[in-house]
C-alpha positions as a printed Julia matrix, in Angstrom:
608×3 Matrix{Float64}:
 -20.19  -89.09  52.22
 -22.14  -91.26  49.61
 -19.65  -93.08  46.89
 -23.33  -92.52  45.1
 -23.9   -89.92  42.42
 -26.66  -87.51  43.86
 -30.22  -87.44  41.96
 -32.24  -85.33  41.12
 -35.49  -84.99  42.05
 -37.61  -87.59  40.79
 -40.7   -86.98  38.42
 -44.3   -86.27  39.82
 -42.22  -83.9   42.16
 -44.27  -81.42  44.11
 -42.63  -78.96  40.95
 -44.46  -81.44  38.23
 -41.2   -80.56  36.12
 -40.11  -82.47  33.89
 -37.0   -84.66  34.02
 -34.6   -81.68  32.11
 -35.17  -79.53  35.62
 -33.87  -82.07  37.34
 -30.59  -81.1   35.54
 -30.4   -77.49  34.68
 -27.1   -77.29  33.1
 -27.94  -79.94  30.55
 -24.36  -81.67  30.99
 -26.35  -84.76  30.92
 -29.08  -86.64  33.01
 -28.68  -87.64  36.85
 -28.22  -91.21  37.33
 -31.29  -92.76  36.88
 -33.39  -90.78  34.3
 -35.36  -92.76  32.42
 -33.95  -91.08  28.9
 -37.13  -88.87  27.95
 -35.73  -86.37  26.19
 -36.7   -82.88  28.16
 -37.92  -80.78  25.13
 -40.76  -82.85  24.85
 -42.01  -83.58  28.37
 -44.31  -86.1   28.96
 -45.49  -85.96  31.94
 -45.74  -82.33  32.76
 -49.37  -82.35  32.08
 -50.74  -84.98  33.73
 -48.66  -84.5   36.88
 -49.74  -80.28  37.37
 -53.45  -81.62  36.63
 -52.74  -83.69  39.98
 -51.36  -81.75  41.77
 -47.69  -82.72  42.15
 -46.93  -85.3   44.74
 -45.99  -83.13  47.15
 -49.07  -81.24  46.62
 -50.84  -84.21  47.16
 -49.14  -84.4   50.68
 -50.46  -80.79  51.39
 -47.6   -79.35  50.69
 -49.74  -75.65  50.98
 -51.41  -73.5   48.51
 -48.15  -72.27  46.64
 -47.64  -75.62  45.12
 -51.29  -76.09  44.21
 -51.51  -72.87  42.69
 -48.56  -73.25  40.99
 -49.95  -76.91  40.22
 -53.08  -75.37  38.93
 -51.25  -72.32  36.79
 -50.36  -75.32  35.0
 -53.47  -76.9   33.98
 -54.6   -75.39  30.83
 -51.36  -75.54  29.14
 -50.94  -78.06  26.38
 -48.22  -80.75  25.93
 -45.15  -79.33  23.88
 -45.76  -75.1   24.54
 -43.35  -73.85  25.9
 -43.69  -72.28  29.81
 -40.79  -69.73  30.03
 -39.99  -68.7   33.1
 -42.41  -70.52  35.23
 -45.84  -70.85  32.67
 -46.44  -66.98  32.37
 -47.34  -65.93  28.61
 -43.72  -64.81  27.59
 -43.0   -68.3   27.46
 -45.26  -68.97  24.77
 -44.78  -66.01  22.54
 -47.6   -64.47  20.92
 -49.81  -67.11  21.62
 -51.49  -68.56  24.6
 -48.64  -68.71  27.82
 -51.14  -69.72  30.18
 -54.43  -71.25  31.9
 -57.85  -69.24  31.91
 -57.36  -70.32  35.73
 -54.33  -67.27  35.57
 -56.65  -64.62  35.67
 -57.42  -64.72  39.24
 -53.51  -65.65  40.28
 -53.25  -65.8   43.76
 -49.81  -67.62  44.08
 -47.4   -67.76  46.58
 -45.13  -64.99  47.58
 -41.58  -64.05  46.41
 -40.1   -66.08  48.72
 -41.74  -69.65  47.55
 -41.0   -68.5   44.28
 -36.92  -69.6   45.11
 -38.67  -72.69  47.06
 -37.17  -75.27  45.1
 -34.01  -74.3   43.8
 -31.65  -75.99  46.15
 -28.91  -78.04  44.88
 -28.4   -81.88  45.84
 -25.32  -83.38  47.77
 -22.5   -83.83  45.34
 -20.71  -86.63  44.37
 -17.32  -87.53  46.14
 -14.91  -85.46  44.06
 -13.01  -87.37  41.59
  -8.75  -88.0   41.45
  -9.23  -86.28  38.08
 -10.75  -83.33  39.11
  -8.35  -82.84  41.97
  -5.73  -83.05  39.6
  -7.58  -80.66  37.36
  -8.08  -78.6   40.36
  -4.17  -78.89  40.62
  -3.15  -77.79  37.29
  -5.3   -74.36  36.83
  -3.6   -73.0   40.11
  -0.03  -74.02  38.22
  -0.63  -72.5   35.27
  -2.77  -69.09  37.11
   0.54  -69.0   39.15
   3.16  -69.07  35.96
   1.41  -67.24  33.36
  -1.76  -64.65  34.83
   1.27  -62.68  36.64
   1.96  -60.61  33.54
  -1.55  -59.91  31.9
  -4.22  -61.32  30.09
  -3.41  -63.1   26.75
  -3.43  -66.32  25.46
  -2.53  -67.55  28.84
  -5.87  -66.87  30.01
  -7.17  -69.78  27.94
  -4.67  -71.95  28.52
  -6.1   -71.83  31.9
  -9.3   -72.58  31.38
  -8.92  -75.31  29.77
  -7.88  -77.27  32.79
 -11.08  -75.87  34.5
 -13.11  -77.34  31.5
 -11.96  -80.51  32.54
 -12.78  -80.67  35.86
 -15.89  -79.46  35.6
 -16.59  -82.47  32.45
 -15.15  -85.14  35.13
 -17.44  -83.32  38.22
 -20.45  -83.67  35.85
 -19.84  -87.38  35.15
 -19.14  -88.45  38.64
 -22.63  -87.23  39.27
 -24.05  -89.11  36.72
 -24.35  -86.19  33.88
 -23.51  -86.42  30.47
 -23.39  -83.65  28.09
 -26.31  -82.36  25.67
 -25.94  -80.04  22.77
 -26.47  -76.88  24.27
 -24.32  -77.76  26.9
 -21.39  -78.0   23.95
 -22.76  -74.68  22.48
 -22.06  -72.85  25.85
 -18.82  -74.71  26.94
 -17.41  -73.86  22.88
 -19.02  -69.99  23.33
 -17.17  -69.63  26.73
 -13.77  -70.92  25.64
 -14.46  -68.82  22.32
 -15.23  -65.76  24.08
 -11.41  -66.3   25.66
  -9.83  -65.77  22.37
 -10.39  -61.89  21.8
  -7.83  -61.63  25.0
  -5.24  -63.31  22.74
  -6.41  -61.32  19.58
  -7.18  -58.06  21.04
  -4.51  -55.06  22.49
  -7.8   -53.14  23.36
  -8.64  -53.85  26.97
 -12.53  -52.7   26.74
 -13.89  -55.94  23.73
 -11.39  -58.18  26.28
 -13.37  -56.61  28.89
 -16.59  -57.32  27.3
 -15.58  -60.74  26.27
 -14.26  -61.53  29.51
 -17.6   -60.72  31.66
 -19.75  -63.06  28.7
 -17.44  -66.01  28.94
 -18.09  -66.23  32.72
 -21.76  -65.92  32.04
 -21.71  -68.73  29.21
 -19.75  -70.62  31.01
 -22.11  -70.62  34.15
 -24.75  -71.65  32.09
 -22.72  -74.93  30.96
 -22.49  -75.77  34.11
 -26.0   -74.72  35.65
 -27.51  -75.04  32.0
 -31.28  -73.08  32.28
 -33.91  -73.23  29.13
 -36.41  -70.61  30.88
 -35.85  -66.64  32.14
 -34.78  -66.95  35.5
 -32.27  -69.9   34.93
 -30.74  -67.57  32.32
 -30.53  -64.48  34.57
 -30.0   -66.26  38.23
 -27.6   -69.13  36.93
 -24.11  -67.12  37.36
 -25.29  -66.49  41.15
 -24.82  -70.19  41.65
 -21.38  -70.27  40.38
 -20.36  -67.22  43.07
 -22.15  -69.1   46.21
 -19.58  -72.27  44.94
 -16.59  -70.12  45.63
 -17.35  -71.08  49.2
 -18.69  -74.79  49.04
 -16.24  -76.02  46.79
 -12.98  -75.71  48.16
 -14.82  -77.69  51.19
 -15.55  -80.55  48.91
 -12.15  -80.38  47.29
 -10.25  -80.84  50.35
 -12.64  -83.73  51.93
 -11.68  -85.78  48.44
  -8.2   -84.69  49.06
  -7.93  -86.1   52.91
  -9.43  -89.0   51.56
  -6.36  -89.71  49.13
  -3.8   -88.52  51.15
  -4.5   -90.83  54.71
  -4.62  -94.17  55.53
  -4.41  -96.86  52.71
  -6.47  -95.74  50.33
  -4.03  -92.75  50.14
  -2.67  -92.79  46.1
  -1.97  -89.33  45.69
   0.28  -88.12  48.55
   3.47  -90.41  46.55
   2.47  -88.57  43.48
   2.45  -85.33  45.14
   5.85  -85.58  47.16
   7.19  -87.04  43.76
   6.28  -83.93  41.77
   7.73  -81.59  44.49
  11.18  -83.22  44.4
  11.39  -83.65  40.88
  10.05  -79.08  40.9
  13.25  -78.93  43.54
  15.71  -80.69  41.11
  14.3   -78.67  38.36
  15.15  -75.15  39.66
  18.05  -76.09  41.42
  19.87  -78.11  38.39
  17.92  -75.34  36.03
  19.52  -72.31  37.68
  22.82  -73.82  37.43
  23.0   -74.76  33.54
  21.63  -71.16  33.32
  24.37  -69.6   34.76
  27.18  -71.69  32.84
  26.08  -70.78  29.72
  24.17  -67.68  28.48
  22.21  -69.27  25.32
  21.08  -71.64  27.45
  19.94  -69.05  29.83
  18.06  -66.93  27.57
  16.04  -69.77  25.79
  15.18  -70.9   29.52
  14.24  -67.09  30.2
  12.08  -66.91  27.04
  10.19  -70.19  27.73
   9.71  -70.28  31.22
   7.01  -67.9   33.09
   8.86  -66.1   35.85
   8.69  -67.75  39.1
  11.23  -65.28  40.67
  11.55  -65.05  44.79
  10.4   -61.32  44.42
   7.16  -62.52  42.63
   6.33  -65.31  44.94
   3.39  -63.59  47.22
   1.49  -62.41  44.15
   2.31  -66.36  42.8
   1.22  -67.62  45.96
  -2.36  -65.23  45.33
  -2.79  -66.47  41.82
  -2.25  -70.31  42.63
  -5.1   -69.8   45.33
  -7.11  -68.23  42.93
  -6.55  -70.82  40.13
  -7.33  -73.6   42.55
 -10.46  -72.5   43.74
 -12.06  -71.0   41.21
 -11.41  -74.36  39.68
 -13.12  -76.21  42.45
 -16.08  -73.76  42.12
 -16.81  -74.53  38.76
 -16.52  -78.05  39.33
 -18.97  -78.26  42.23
 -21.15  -76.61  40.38
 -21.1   -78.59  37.5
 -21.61  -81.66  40.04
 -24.25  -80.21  42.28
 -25.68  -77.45  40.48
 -28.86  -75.14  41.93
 -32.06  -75.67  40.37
 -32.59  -72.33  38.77
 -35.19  -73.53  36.43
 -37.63  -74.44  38.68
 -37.9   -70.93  39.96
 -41.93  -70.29  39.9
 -42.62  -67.03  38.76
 -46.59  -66.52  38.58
 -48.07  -65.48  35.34
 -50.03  -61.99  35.17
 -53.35  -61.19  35.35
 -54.81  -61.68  31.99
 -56.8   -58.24  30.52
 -59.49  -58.14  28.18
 -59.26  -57.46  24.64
 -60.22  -53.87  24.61
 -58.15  -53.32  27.71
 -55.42  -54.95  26.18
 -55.23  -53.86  22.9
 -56.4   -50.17  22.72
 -53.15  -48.61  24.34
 -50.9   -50.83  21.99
 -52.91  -50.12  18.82
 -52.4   -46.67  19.65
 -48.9   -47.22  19.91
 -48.78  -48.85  16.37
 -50.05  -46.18  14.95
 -47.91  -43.58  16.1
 -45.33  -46.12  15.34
 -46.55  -46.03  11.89
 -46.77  -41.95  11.25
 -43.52  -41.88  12.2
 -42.2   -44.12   9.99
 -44.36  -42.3    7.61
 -42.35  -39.0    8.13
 -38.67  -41.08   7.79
 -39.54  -42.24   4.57
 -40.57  -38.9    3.28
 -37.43  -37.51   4.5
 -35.33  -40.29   2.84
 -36.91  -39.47  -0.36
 -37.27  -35.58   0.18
 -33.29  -35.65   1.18
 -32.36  -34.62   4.77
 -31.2   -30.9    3.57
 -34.79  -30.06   3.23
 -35.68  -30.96   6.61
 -32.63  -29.47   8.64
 -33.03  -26.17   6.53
 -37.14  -26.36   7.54
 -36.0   -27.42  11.35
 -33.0   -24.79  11.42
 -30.82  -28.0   12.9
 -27.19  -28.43  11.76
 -26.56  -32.11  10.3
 -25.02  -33.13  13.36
 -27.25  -32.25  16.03
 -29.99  -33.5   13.63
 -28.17  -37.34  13.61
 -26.91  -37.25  17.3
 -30.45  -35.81  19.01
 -32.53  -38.57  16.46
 -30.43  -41.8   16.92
 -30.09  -41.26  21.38
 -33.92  -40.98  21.41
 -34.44  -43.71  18.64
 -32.35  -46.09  21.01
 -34.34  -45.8   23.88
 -37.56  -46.08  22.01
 -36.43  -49.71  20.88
 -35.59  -50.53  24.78
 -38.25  -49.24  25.64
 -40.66  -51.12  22.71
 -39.13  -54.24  24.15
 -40.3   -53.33  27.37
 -43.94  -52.73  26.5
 -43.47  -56.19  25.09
 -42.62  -57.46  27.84
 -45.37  -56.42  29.84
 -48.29  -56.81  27.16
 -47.15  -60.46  26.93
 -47.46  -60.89  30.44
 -50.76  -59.51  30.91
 -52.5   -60.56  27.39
 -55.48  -62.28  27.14
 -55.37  -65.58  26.6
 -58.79  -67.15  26.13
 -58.64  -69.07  23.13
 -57.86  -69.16  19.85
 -58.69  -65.66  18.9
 -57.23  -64.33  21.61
 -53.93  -65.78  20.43
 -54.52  -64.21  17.04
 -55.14  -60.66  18.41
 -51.72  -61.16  20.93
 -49.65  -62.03  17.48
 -51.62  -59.4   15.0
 -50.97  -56.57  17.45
 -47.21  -57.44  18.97
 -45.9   -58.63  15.45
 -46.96  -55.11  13.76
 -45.62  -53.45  16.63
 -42.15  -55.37  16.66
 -42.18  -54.67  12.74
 -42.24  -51.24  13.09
 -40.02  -51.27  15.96
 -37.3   -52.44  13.14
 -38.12  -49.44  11.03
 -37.22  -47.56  14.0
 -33.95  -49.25  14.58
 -33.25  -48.95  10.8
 -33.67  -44.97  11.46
 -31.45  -44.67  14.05
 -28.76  -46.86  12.78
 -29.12  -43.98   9.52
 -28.5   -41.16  12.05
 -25.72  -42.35  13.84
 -24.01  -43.42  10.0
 -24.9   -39.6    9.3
 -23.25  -38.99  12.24
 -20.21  -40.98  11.56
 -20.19  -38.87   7.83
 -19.51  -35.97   9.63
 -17.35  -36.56  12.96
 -15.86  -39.62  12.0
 -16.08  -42.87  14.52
 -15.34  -43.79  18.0
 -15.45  -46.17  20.64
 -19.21  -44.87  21.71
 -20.42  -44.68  18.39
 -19.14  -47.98  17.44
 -20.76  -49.73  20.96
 -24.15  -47.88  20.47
 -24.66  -48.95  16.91
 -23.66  -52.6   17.82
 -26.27  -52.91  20.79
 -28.92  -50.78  18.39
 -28.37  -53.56  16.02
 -28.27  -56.69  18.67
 -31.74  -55.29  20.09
 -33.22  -55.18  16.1
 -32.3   -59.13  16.54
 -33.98  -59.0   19.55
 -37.06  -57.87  17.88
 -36.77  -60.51  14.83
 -36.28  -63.4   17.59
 -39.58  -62.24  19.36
 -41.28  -62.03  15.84
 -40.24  -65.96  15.4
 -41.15  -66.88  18.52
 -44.68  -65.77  18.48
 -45.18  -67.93  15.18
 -42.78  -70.78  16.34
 -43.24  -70.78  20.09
 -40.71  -69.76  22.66
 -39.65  -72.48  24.11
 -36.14  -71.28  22.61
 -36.29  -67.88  23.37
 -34.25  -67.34  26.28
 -31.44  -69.22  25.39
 -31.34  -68.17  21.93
 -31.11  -64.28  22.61
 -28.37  -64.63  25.19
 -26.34  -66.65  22.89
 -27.08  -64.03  20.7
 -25.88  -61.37  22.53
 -22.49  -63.72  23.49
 -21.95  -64.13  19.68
 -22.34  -60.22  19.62
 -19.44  -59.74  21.95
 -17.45  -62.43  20.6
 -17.93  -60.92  16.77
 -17.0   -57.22  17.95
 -14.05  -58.34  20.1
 -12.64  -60.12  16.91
 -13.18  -57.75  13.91
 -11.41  -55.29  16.47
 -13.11  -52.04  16.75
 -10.33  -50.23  17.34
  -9.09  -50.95  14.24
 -11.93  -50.06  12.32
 -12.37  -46.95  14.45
  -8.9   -46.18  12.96
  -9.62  -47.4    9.29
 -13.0   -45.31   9.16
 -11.05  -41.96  10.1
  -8.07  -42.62   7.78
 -10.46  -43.62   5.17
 -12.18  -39.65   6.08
  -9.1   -38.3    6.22
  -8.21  -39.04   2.47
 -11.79  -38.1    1.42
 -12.32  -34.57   3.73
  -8.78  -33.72   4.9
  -9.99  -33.56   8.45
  -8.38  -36.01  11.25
  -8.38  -35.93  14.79
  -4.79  -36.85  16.03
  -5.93  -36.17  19.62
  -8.29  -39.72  19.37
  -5.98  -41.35  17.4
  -3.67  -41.39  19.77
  -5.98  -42.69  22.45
  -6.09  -45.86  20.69
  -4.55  -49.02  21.23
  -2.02  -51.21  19.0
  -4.54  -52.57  17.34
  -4.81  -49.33  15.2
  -1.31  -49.32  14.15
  -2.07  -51.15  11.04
  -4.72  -48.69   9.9
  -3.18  -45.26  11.36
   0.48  -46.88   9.57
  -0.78  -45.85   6.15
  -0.58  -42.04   6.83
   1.84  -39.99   5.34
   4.64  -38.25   7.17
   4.69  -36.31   9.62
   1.07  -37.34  10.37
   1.64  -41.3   10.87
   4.29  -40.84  13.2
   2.65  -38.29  15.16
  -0.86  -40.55  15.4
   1.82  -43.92  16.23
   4.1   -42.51  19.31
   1.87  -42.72  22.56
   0.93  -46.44  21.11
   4.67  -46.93  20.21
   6.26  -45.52  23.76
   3.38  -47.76  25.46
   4.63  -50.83  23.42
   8.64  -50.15  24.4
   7.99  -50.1   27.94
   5.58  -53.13  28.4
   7.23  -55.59  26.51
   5.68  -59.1   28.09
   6.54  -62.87  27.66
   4.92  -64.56  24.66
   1.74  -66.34  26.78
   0.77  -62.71  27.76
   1.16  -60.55  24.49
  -1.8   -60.58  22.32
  -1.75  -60.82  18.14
  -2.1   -57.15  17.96
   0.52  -56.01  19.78
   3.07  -58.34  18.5
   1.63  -57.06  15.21
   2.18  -53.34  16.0
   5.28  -54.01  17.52
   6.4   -56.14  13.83
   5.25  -52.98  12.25
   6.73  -50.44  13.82
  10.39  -52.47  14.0
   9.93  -52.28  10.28
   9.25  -48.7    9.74
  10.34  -46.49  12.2
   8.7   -43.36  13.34
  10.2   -39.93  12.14
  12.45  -37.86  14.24
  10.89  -35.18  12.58
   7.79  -35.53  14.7
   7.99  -33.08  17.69
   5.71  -32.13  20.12
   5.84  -28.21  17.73
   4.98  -30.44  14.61
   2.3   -32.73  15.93
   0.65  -29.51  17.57
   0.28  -28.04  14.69
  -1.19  -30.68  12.81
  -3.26  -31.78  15.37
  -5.06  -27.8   14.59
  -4.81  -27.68  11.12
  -6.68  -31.28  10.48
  -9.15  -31.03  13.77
 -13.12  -31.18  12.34
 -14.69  -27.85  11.99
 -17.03  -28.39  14.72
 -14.88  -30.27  17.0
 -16.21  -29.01  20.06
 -19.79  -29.39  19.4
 -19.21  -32.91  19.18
 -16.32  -34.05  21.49
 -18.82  -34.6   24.63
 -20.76  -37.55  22.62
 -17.45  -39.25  22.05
């Protein structure tokens, strides 16, 4: 194996990319670049116009056309996901030449995406490597806390020392997904509710792929966590060649280190577990500081140290050799003409705009006058209005989609028609999403909130962002498009996980409670400890009927301090402080739970 770091491929590549491909994950250049800064690449232009080298070879038709989709694009726009006319917003995202695409197949499309041969791993990352199965072994045993941060920071570093040893250095959007990941970590440790640490867990695995694979355009985005999964089988390889390397012969310098650290574990437990049983303080402080490493335990320990060290080596040789996502080729469409084009989405608008039309009569006529014209109750007016509002914004995103893929793209005035007719139609796409974020609040008026209502309304508002970031791009270009709406949507789950929806679920309906008299105890219990706060304001009998599933959950899964998150040691303070009532029976609670139930409970329980 090379002591060299591995390159990248070199400019005037059959690809014609530019140097920034060369390094998808943006953790830094591969040893040699020449420094060009990738947002601005020179050389793109003149090297599609000839061809590539490879292409200059004959390296067949699918680089030449690819080659040739590249021609009429000008220095600076921004290609997207392989010079198709999302890239480029409203405005032109590809050659004339487009029109009569006859590209390669799916297959070349993935033709040069293949990672390089990594650099020899590093003592540090092995080390790294080391410490994340340690700590997965002593502290994931019990849950998912704080503790899973502490191990990821160890996988951080290796991954940072990976990328260096292969001749990478970081770049600012590199930082902005490393931070986002690690961030994304902390609703765990804030949260009791498993489904935002659910949520939060699933994005930080998806940031963090992209700091290690980077990706600017579509499919580096969308394929770059696919890398990180094929790693899981590569990268223990590569972890254990560095290791036999250390460990034989005379280079060997860690073998001493590691027979060191197993006698000094040995002396630890043994001398540990004596001191312990001489005196009792000294056994419970050991007991509340140390994770438990108990005989019982030591298959599932065994699991989790496997699981720590290999996942660590995947993310490392994947930082070090990561698969060239960005250069996936996808061909642009088949431009249409300007009648073709624009008639179906003008008619669109329009009904876009009547309908709008009729909302803002209805705000201003009040929404009694409609339901008593309609014969609809208020709730099945909100609840049928803000499900079919939703899935008019996904699917207005869609049609955007596709008309920027097949617009016409001319010249000048064809770029003006693309941005005249996609930014009305995104503009009153956010009229829409204004209406159905009114009908699910109208909804919320009358049935209170809950964990669907609460997710629905957050991805109705992320996809109104959506919209505004496509209504930039088409003035601004898009060269920062796909990056910039999946950071938004990251920052989305990392906001919701951490204002706790749980606990607003909980505020809202308290808040309803004191305003309407109506309550449903039967949801309130469902919730987790971060409620207690919220539901803890409730007069007797009613608090301590809506606080005992959460408080019998909290007596019998009392964890060690690495695996309890801020809520529950918050519920748990709360409920030390003020106990529940004894007065609270299953006969009381029963009845409450009938007397304070909404009117129309069961019209509305199945859209929970």
């Amino acid at each position: 194996m090379s002591d060299k770091p591995s390159e990248a491929e070199p400019r005037g590549s059959e690809t014609g990319e530019p140097e920034e491909v060369g390094e998808p994950s943006e953790a830094g250049e591969p040893a040699g670049s020449s420094g060009v800064d990738a947002e601005e690449p020179k050389d793109a232009v003149p090297a599609a116009r000839s061809g590539g080298g490879a292409a200059g070879a004959g390296a067949g038709t699918g680089t030449g056309a690819r080659a040739v989709a590249r021609s009429g694009e000008t220095e600076g726009e921004g290609k997207g996901s392989g010079g198709g006319p999302v890239a480029d917003g409203f405005g032109d995202g590809g050659s004339s030449e487009g029109e009569g695409w006859d590209g390669p197949a799916v297959e070349s499309w993935f033709a040069d995406i293949q990672a390089g041969t990594p650099a020899p791993v590093r003592t540090a990352t092995l080390w790294a490597a080391l410490a994340t199965g340690l700590l997965s072994m002593l502290l994931l045993g019990e849950g998912l806390a704080l503790n899973l941060l502490l191990v990821a920071i160890p996988v951080t570093l290796g991954a940072y020392f990976a990328a260096g040893s292969a001749g990478r250095r970081p770049r600012p959007w590199t930082l902005v997904w490393g931070v986002g990941g690690l961030a994304l970590l902390i609703v765990p440790a804030l949260r009791d509710a498993d489904w935002p640490s659910f949520l939060a867990v699933v994005a930080a695995l998806a940031v963090g792929s992209l700091a290690l694979h980077g990706g600017r355009t579509w499919p580096g985005m969308l394929f770059g966590p696919i890398g990180l999964y094929t790693s899981l089988v590569t990268g223990p390889g590569w972890g254990w060649r560095g290791l036999r390397e250390r460990t034989g012969g005379a280079r060997g310098n860690v073998g001493p280190v590691l027979r060191a650290i197993v006698v000094a574990a040995v002396l630890l437990v043994v001398f540990g577990a004596l001191f312990a049983g001489a005196d009792a303080a000294f056994a419970d402080l050991l007991e509340s500081l140390v994770p438990d490493a108990s005989v019982s335990g030591g298959p599932w320990h065994g699991v989790l140290f496997v699981i720590g060290v290999v996942g660590a080596l995947a993310a490392a040789y994947t930082a070090a050799a990561p698969v060239q996502w960005d250069r996936v080729e996808v061909p642009p469409g088949r431009a249409r003409g300007r009648v073709e084009w624009a008639l179906p989405l003008v008619v669109l608008a329009a009904l876009f705009a009547v309908f709008n039309a009729v909302q803002l009569v209805v705000l201003l006529g009040g929404y009694d006058a409609v339901l008593e014209k309609t014969g609809q109750t208020y709730s099945a007016y909100a609840r049928q209005g803000f499900w079919q509002l939703l899935l008019v914004t996904l699917l207005t995103l869609l049609v955007i989609v596709f008309a920027l893929r097949w617009a016409p793209r001319d010249g000048s005035r064809d770029r003006t028609l693309v941005r005249a007719v996609l930014g009305t139609l995104c503009a009153l796409a956010l009229v829409v999403v204004a209406s159905a974020v009114r009908r699910m609040d109208m909804y919320v008026e009358a049935y209170g909130l809950t964990r669907l209502r609460i997710s629905v309304v957050t991805v109705e508002l992320w996809l109104g962002l959506v919209i505004v970031l496509i209504m930039a791009a088409g003035v601004l270009g898009a060269r920062w498009l796909p990056r910039v709406v999946l950071a938004s949507a990251a920052a989305t789950v990392l906001v919701f996980g951490i204002v706790s929806p749980d606990g607003l679920i909980a505020e809202r309906n308290v808040q309803r409670y004191e305003e309407t008299g109506t309550f449903d105890l039967d949801y309130a219990r469902g919730l987790s400890a971060d409620a207690v706060p919220a539901l803890d304001t409730l007069d007797e009998p009613l608090r301590s009927c809506a606080l005992k599933h959460v408080a019998e959950d909290l007596e019998g899964s009392a964890g060690p301090w690495y695996a309890t998150s801020w809520g529950e040691a918050r519920a748990r303070n709360i409920l030390d402080e003020r106990k529940l009532s004894p007065e609270a029976d299953w006969r009381v609670c029963g009845r409450l739970e009938q007397d304070l139930a909404p009117l129309s409970r069961g019209d509305e329980s199945a859209y929970r």
